[in-house]
C-alpha positions as CSV (number, residue, x, y, z in Angstrom):
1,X,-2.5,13.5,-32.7
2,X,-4.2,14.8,-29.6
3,X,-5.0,11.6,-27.9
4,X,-1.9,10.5,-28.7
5,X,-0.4,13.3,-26.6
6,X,-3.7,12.3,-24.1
7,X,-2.7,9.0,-23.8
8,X,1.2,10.1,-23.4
9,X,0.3,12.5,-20.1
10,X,-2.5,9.8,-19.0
11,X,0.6,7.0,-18.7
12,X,2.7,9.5,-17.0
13,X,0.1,10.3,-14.5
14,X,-0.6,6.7,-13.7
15,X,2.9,5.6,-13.8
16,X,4.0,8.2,-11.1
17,X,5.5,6.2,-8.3
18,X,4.9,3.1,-9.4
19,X,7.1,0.2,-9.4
20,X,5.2,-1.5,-12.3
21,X,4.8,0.7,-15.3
22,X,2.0,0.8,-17.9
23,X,3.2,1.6,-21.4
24,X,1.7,1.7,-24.8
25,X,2.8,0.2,-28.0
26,X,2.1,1.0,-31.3
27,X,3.3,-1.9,-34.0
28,X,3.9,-1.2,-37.6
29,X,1.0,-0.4,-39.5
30,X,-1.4,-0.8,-36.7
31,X,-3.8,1.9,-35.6
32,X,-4.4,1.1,-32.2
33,X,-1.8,1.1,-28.9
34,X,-1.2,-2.3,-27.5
35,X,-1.0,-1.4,-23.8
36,X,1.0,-3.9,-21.3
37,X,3.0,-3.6,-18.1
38,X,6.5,-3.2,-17.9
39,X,8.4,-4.0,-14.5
40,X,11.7,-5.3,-12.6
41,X,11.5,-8.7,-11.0
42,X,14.5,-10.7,-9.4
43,X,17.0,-8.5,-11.8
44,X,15.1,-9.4,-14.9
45,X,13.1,-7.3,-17.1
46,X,9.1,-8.5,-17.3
47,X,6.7,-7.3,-19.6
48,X,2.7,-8.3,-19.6
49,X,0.5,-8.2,-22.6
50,X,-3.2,-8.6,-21.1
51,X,-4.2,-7.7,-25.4
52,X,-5.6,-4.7,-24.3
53,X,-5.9,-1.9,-26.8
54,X,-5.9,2.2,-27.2
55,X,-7.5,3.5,-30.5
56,X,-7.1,7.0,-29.6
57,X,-10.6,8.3,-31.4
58,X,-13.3,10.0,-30.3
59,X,-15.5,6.7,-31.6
60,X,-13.3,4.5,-28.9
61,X,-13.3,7.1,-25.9
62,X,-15.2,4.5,-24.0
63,X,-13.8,1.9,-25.0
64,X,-10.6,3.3,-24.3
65,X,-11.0,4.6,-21.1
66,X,-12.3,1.1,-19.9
67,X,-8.8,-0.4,-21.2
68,X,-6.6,2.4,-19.6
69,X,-8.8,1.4,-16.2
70,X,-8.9,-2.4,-16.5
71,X,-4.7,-2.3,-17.4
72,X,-4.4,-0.3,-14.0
73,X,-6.3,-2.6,-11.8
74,X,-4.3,-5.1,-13.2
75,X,-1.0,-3.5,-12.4
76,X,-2.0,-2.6,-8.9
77,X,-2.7,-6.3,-9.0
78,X,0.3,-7.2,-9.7
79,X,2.3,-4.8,-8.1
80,X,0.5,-5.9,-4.5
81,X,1.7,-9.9,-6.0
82,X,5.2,-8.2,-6.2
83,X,6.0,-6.8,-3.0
84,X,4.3,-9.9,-1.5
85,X,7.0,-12.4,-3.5
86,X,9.7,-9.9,-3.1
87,X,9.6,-8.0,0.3
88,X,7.7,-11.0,2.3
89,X,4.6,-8.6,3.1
90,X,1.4,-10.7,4.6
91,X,-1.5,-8.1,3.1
92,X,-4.1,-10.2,4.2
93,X,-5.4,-9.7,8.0
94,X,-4.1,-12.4,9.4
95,X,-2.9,-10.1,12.2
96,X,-6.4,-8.7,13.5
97,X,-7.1,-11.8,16.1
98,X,-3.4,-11.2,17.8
99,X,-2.8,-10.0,21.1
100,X,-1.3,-6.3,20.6
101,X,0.5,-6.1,23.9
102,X,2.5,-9.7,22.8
103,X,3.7,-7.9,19.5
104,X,4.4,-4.6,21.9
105,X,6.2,-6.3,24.5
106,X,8.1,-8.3,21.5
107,X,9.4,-4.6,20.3
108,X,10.1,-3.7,24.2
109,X,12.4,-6.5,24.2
110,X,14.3,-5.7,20.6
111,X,14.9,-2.0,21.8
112,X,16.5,-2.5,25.2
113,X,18.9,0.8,24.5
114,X,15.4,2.7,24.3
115,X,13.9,3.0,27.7
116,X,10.9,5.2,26.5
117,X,9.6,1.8,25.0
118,X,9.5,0.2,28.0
119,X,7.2,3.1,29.6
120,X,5.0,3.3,26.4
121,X,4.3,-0.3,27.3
122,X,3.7,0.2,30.8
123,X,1.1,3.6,29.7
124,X,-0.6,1.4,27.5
125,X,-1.4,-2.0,29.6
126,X,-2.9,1.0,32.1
127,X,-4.7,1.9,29.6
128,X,-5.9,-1.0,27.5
129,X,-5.0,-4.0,30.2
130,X,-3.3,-6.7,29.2
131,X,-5.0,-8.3,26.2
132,X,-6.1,-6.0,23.4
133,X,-6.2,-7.4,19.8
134,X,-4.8,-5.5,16.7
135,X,-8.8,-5.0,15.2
136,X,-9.8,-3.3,18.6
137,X,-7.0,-0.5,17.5
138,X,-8.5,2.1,15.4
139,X,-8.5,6.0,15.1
140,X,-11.0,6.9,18.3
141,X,-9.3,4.5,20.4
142,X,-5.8,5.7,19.7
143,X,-7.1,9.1,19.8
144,X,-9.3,8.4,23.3
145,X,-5.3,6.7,24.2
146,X,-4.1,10.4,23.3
147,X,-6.6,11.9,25.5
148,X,-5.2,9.6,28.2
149,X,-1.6,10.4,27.7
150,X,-2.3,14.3,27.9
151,X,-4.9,14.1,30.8
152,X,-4.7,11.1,33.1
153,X,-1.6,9.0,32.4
154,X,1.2,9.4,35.1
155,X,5.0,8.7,35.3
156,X,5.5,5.2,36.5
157,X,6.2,5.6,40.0
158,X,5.3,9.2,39.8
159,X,2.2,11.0,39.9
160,X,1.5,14.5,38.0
């Protein structure tokens, strides 16, 4: 009865914010869990049965654990699939080789009501000049960018 309760708290750990859930069900007069994925797509309910299996016995802890983390790779699978089909996200890096200040200037253009865009623009092309590409951006440079803001950037049209 123990891994039962184990396997109970383990789903509810993994499940936590997730859009896909895993669950576990036990048929009639079966000893093992079958364990699948439940989720929401398009308005319609989907469930996955990959015929994995929970036995819940100290003989089958390995075994068990392997299912429980092949069934959540699968669902993070799936759930990256999901959000791709449904929301229109590119995850792949198809971005890195384009010109950052383009896709700035692009958000300049869309927030005309917000002129502190417009002067983060002009900040950065001091910076960076006027072609830096989205793979060159990482932590050190936007913190050395940081360091600039705080130290040696100026007001356009204004010094310090």
């Amino acid at each position: 009865m123990k891994q039962v309760i184990d396997l109970a708290e383990s789903l509810k750990k993994l499940n936590f914010h997730k859009s896909i859930k895993v669950r576990a069900k036990k048929s009639d007069g079966q000893t093992r869990w079958s364990l699948y994925l439940d989720f929401i797509s398009n308005n319609k309910r989907v469930t996955f049965f990959p015929k994995l299996y929970f036995v819940g016995t100290k003989e089958f802890i390995k075994n068990d654990k392997k299912s429980l983390d092949l069934i959540v790779a699968i669902r993070d699978e799936k759930e990256l699939q999901l959000l791709n089909s449904e929301h229109g996200f590119e995850l792949k890096n198809s971005k890195v080789k384009v010109n950052f200040i383009t896709y700035f200037e692009n958000i300049v253009l869309q927030k005309t009501d917000r002129p502190n865009y417009n002067g983060s623009l002009q900040q950065f092309k001091l910076f960076a000049g006027n072609n830096i590409q989205f793979e060159q951006i990482n932590e050190a440079f936007c913190d050395k960018f940081r360091k600039y803001l705080l130290n040696d950037a100026y007001l356009i049209g204004h010094f310090k």
